[in-house]
C-alpha positions in Angstrom: 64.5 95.0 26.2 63.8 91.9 28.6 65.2 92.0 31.8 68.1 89.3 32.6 66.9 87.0 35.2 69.0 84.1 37.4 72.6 84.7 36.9 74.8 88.2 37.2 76.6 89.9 34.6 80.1 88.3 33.5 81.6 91.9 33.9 81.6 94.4 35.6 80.0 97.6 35.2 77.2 99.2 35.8 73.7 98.3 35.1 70.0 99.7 35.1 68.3 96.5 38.3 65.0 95.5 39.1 65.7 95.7 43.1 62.4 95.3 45.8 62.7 96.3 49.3 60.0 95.8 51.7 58.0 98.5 53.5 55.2 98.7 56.6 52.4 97.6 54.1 54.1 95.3 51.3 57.1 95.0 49.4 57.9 97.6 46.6 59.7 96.4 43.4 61.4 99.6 41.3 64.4 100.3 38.9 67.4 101.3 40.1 71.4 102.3 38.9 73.9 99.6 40.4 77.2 98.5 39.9 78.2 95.1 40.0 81.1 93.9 40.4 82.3 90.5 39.2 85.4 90.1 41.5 83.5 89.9 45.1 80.3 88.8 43.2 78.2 91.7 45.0 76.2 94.6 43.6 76.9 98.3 44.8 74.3 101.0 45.4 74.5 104.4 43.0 75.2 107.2 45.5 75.5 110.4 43.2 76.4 112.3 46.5 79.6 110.7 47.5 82.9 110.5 46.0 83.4 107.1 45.3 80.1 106.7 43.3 79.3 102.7 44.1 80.3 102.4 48.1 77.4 100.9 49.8 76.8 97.0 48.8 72.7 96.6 47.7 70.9 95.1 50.7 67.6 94.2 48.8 67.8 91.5 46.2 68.3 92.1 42.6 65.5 90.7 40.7 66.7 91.6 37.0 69.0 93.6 35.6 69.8 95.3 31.8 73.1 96.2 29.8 73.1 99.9 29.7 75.1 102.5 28.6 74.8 105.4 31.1 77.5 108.2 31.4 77.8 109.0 35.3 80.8 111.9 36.6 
């Protein structure tokens, strides 16, 4: 699978995203679950720990992302 570059998804749902965020020596690309919503145009941080699972919009730019089908309760 190739990851989708330049555009967001035309739904919404959640997706496996190629996010990078920088730290003290460099910038760290890595994989990550998001939501994305198509309404607002903005992508939502997984939080498995709070009850509304996607409530913090992603800071770090989304680089890629991949259709997935991932069961999350």
């Amino acid at each position: 699978m190739d990851w989708i570059t330049g555009r967001n998804p035309e739904v919404s749902g959640t997706y496996l995203v190629s996010s990078e965020f920088y730290v003290a020596n460099g910038k760290r690309v890595f994989p990550y679950v998001a939501y994305y919503n198509e309404a607002d145009e903005k992508w939502y941080k997984y939080n498995p720990f709070s009850e509304k699972l996607f409530d913090e919009p992603m800071e770090s730019p989304v680089l890629g992302w991949i259709e997935v089908s991932i069961l999350i309760m």
